[in-house]
N, CA, C and O atoms as CSV, one atom per row, in Angstrom:
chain,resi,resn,atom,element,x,y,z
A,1,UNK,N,N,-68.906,-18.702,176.879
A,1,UNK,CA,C,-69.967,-17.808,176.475
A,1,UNK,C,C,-69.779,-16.485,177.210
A,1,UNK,O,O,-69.425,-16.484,178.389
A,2,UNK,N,N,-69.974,-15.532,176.641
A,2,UNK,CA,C,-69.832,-14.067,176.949
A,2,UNK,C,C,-70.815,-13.571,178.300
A,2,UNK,O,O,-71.950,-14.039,178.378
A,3,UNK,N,N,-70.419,-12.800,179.138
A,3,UNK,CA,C,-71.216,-12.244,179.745
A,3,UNK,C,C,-72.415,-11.740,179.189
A,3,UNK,O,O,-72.227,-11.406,178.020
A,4,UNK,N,N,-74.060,-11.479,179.739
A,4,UNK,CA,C,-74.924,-11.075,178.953
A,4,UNK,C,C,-74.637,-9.278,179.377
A,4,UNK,O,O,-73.904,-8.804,180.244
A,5,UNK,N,N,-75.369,-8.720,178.564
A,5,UNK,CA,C,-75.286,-6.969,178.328
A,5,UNK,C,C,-75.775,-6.863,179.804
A,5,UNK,O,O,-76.117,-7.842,180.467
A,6,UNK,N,N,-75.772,-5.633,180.232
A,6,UNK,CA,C,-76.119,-5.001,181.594
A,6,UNK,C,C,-77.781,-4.513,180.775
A,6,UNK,O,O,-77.908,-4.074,179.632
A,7,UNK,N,N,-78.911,-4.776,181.815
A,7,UNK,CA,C,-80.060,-4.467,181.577
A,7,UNK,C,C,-80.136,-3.061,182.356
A,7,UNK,O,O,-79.258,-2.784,183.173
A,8,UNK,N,N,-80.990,-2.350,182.145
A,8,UNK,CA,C,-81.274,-0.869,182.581
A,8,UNK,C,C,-80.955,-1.202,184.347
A,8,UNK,O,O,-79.985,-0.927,185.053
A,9,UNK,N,N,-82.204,-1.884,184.624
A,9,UNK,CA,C,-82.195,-2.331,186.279
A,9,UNK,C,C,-80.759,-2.884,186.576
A,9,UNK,O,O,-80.673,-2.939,187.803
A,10,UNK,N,N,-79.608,-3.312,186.008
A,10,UNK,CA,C,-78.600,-3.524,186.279
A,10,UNK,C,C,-77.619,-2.187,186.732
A,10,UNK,O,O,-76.957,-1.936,187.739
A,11,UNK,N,N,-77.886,-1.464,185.440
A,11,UNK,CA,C,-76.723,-0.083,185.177
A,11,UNK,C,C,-77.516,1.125,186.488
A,11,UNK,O,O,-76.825,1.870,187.183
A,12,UNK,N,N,-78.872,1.063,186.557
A,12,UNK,CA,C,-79.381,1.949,188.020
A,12,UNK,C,C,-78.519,1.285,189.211
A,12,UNK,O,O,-78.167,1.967,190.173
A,13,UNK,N,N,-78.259,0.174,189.117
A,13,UNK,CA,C,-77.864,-0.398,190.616
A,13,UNK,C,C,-76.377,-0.484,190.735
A,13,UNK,O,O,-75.905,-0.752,191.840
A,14,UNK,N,N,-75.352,-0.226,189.407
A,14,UNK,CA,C,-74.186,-0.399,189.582
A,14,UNK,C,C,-73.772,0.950,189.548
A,14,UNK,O,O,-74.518,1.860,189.189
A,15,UNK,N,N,-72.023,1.182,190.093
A,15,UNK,CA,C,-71.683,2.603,190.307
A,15,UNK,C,C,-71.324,2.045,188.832
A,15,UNK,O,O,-71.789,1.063,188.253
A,16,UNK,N,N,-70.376,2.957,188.415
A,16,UNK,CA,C,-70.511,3.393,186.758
A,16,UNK,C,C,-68.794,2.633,186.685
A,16,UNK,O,O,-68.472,2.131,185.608
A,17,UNK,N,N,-68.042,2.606,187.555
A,17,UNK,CA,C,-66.871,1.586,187.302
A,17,UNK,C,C,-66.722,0.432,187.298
A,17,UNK,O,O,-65.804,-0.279,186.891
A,18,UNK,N,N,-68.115,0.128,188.000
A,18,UNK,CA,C,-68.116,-1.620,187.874
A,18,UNK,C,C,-69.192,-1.655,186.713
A,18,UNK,O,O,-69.522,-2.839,186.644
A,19,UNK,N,N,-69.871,-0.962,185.805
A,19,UNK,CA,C,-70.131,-0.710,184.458
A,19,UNK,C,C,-69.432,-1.015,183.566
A,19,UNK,O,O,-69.622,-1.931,182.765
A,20,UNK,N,N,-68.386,-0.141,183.623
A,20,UNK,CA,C,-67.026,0.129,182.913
A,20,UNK,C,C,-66.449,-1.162,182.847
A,20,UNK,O,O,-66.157,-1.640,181.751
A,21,UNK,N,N,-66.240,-1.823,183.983
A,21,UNK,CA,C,-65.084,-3.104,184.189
A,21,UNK,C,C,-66.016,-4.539,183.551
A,21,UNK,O,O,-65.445,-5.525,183.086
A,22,UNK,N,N,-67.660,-4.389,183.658
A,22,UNK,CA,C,-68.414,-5.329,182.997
A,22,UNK,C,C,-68.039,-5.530,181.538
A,22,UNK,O,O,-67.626,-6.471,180.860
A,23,UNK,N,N,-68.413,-4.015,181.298
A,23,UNK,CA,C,-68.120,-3.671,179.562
A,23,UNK,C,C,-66.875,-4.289,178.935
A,23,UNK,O,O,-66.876,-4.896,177.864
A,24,UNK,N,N,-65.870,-4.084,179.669
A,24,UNK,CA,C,-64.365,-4.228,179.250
A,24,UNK,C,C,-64.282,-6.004,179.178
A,24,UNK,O,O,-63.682,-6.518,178.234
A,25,UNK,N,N,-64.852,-6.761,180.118
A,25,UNK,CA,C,-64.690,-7.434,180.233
A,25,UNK,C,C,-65.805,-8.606,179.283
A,25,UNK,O,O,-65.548,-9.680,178.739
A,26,UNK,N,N,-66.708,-8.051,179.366
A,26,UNK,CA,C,-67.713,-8.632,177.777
A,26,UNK,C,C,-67.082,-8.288,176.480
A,26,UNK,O,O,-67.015,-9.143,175.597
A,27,UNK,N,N,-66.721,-7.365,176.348
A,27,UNK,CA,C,-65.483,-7.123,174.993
A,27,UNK,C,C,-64.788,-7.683,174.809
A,27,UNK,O,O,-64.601,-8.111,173.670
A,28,UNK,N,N,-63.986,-8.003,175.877
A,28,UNK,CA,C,-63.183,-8.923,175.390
A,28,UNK,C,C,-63.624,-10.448,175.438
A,28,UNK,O,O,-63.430,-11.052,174.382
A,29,UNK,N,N,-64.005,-10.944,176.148
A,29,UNK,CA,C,-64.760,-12.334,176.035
A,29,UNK,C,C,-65.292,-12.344,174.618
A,29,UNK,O,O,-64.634,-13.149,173.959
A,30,UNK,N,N,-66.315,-11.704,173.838
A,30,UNK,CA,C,-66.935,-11.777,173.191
A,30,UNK,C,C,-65.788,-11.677,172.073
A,30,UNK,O,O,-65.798,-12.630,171.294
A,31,UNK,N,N,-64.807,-10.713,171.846
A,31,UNK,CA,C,-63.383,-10.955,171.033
A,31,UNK,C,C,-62.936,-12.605,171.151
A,31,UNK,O,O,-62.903,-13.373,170.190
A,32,UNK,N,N,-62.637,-12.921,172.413
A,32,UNK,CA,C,-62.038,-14.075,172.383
A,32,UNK,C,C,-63.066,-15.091,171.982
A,32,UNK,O,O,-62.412,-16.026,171.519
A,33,UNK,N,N,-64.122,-15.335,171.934
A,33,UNK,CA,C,-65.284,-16.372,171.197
A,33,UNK,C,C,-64.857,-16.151,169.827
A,33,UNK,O,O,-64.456,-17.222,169.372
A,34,UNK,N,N,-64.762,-15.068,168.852
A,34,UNK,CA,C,-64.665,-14.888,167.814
A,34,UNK,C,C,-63.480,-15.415,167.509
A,34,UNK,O,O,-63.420,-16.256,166.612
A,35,UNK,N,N,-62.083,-14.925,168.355
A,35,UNK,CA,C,-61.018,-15.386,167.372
A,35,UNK,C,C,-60.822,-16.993,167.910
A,35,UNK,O,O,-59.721,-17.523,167.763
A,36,UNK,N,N,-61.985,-17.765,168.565
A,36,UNK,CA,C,-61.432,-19.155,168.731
A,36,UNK,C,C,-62.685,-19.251,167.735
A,36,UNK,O,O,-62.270,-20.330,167.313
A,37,UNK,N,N,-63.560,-19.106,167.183
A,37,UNK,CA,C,-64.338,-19.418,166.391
A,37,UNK,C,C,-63.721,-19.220,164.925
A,37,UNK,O,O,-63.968,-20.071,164.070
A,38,UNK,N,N,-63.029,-18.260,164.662
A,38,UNK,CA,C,-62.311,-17.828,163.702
A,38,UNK,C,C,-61.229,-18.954,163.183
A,38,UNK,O,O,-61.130,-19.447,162.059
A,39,UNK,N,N,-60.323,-19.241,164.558
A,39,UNK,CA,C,-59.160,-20.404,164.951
A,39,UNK,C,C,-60.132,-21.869,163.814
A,39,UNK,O,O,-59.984,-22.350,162.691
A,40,UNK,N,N,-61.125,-22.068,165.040
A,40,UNK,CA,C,-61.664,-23.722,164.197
A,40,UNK,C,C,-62.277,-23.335,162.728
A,40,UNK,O,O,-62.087,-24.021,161.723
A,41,UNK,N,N,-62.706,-22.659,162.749
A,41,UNK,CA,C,-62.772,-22.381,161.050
A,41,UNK,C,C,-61.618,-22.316,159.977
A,41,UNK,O,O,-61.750,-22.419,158.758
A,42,UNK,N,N,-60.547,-22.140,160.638
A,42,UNK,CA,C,-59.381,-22.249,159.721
A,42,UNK,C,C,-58.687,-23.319,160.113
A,42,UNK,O,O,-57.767,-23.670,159.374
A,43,UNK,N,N,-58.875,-23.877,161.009
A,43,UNK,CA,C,-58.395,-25.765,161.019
A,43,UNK,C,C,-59.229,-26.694,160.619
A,43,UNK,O,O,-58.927,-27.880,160.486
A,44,UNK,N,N,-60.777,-26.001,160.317
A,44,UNK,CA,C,-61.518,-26.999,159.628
A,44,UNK,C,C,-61.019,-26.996,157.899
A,44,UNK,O,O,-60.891,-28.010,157.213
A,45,UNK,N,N,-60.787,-25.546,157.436
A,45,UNK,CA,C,-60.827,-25.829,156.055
A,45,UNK,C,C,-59.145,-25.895,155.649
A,45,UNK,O,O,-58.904,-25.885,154.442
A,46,UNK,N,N,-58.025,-25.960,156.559
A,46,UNK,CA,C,-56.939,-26.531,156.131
A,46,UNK,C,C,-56.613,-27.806,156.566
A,46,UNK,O,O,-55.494,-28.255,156.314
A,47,UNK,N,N,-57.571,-28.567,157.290
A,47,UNK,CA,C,-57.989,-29.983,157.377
A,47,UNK,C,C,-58.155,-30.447,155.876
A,47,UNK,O,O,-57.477,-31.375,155.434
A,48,UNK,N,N,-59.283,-29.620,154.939
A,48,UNK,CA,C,-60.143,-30.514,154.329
A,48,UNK,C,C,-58.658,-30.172,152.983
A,48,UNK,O,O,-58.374,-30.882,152.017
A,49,UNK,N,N,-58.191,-29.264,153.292
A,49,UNK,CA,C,-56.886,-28.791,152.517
A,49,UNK,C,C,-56.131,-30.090,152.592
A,49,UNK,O,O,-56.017,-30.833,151.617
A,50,UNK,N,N,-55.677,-30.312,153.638
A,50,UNK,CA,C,-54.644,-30.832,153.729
A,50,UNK,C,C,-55.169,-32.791,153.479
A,50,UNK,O,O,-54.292,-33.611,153.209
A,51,UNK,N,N,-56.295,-33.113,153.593
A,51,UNK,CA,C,-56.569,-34.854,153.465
A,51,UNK,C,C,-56.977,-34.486,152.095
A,51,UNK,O,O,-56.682,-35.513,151.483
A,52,UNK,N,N,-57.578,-33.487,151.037
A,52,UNK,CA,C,-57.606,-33.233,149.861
A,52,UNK,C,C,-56.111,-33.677,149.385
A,52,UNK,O,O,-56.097,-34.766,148.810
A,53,UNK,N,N,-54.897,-33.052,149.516
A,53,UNK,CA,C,-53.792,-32.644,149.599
A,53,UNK,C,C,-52.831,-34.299,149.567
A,53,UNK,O,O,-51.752,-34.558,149.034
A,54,UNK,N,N,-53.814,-35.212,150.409
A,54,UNK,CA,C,-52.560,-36.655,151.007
A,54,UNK,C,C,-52.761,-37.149,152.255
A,54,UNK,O,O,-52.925,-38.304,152.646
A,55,UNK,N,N,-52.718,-35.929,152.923
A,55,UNK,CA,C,-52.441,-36.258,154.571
A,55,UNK,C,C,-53.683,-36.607,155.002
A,55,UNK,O,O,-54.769,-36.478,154.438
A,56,UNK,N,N,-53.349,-37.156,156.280
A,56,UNK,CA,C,-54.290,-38.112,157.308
A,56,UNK,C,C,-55.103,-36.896,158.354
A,56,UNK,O,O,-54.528,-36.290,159.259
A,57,UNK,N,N,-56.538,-36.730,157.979
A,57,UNK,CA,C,-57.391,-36.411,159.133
A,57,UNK,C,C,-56.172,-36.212,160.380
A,57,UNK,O,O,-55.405,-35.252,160.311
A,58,UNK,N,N,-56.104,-36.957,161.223
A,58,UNK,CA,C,-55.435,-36.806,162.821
A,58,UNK,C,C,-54.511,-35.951,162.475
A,58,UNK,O,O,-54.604,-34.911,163.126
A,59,UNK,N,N,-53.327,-35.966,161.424
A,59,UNK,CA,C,-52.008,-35.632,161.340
A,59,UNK,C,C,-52.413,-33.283,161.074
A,59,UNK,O,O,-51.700,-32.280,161.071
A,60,UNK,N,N,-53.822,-33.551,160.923
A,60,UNK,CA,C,-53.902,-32.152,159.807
A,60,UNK,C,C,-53.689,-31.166,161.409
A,60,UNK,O,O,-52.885,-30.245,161.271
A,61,UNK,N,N,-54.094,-31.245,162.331
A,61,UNK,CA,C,-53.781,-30.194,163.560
A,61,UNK,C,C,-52.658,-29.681,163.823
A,61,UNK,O,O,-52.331,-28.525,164.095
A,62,UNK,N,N,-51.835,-31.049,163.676
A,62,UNK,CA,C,-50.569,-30.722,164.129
A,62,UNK,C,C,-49.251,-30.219,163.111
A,62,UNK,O,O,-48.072,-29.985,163.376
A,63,UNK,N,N,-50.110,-30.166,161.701
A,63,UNK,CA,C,-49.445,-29.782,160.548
A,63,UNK,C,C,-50.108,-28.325,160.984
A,63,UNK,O,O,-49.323,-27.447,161.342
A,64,UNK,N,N,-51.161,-28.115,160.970
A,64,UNK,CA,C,-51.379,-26.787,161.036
A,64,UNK,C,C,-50.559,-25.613,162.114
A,64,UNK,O,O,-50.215,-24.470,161.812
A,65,UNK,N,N,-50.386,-26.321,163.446
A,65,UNK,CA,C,-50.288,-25.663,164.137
A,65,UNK,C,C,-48.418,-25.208,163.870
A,65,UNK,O,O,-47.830,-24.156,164.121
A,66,UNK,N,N,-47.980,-26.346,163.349
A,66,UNK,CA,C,-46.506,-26.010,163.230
A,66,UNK,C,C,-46.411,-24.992,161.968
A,66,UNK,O,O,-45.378,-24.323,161.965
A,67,UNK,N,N,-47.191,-24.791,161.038
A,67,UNK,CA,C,-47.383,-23.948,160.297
A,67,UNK,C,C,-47.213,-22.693,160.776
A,67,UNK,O,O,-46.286,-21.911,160.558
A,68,UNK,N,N,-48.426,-22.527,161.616
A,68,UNK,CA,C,-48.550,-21.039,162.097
A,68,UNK,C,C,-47.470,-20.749,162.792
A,68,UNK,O,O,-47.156,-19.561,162.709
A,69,UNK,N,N,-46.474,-21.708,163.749
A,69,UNK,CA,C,-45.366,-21.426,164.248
A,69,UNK,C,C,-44.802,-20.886,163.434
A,69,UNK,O,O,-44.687,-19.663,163.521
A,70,UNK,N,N,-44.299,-21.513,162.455
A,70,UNK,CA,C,-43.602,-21.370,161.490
A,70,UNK,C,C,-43.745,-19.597,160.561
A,70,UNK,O,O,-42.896,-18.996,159.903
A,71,UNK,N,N,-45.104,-19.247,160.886
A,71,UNK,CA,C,-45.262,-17.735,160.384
A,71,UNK,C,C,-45.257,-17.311,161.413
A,71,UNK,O,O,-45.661,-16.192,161.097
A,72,UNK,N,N,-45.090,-17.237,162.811
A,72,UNK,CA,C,-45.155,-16.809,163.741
A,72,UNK,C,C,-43.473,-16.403,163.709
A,72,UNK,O,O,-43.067,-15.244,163.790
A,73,UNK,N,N,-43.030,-17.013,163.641
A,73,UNK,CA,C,-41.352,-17.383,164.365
A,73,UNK,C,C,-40.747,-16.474,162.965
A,73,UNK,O,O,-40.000,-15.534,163.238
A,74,UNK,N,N,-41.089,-16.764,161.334
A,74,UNK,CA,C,-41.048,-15.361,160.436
A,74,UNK,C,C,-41.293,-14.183,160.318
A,74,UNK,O,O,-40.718,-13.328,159.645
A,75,UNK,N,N,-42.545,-14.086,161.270
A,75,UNK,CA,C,-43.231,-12.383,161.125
A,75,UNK,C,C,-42.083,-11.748,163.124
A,75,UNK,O,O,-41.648,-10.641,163.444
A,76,UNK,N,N,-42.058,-12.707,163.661
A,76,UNK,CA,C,-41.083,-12.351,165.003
A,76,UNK,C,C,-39.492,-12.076,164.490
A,76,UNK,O,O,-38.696,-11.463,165.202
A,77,UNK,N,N,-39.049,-12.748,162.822
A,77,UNK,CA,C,-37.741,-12.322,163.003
A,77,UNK,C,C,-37.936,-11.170,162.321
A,77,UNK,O,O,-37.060,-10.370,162.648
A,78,UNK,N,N,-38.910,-10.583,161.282
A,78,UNK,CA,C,-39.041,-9.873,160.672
A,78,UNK,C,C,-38.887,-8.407,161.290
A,78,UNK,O,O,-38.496,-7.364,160.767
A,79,UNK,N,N,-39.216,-8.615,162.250
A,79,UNK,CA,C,-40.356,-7.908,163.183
A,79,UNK,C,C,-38.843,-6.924,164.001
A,79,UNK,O,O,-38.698,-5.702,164.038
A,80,UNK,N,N,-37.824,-8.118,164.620
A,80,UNK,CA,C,-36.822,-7.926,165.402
A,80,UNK,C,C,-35.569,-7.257,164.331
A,80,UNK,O,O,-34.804,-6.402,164.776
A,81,UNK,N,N,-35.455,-7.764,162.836
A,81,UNK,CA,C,-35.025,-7.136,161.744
A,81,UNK,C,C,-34.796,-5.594,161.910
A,81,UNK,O,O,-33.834,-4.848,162.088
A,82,UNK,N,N,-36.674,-5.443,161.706
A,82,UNK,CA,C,-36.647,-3.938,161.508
A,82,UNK,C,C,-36.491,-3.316,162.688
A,82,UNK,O,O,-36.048,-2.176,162.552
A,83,UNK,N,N,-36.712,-3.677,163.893
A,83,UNK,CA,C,-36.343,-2.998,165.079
A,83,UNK,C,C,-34.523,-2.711,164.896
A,83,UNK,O,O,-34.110,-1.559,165.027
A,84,UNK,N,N,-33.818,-3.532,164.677
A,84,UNK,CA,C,-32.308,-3.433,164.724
A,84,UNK,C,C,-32.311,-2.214,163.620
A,84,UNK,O,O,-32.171,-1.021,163.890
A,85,UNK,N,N,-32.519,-2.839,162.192
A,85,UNK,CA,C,-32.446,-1.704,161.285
A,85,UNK,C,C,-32.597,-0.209,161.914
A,85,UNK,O,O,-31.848,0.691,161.535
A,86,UNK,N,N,-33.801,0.052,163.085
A,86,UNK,CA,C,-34.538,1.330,163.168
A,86,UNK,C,C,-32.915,1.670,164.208
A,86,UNK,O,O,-31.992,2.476,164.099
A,87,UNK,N,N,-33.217,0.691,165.060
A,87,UNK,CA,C,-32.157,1.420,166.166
A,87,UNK,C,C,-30.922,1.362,165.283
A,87,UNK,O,O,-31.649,1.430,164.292
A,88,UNK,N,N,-30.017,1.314,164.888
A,88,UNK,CA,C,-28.773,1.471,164.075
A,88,UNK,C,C,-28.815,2.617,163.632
A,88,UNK,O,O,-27.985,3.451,163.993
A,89,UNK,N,N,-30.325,3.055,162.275
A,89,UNK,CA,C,-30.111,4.399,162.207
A,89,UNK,C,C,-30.632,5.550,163.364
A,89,UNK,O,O,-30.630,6.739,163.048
A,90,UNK,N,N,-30.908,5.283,164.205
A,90,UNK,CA,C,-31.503,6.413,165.431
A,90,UNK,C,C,-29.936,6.905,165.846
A,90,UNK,O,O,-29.671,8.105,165.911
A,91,UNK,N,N,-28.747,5.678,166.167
A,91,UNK,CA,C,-27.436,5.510,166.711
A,91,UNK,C,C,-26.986,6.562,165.661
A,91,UNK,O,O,-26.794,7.749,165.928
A,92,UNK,N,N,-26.826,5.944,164.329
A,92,UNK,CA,C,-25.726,7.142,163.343
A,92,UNK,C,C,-26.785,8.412,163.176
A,92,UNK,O,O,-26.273,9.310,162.508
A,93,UNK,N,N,-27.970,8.672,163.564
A,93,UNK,CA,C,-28.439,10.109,163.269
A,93,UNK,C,C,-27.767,10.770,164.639
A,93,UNK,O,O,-27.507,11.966,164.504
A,94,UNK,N,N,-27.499,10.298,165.709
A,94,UNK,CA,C,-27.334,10.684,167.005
A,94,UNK,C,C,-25.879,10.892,166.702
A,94,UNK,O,O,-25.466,11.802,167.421
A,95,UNK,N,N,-24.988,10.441,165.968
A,95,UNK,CA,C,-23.537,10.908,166.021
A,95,UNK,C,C,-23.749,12.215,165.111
A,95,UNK,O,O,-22.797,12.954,164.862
């Protein structure tokens, strides 16, 4: 659970960087609740995908998760692709 907001009587009593470092740090907490809330919402409904589908309740996590590897490890070669592509032509504009 996220840090709660700074109340007025909080922000009078703090210098303004440990404000700053509260803020930063409820932002992101409150990001990370969302994208693990986000996470079980999409293993709940490619669960109901996947025992719709054949497969076994227990088996659906670990189908999922090798999935996302699996676009993970595609969008990383993709990714390293176009980096080579970029540097190759940076090399022949430089000759």
């Amino acid at each position: 659970m996220a840090r709660r907001e700074l109340t007025l009587d909080d922000i009078d009593r703090m210098d303004k960087k440990d404000i700053l470092e509260w803020d930063a740090a409820r932002k992101q907490e409150l990001e990370d609740e969302e994208k693990a809330k986000r996470e079980a919402d999409d293993l709940a409904l490619y669960t109901q995908s996947f025992v719709k589908a054949g497969g076994r309740e227990g088996d659906a996590k670990a189908a999922w998760q090798a999935e996302r590897n699996r676009n993970a490890q595609a969008e990383a070669s993709r990714q390293s692709a176009a980096a080579t592509e970029y540097s190759r032509r940076r090399t022949m504009e430089a000759m």
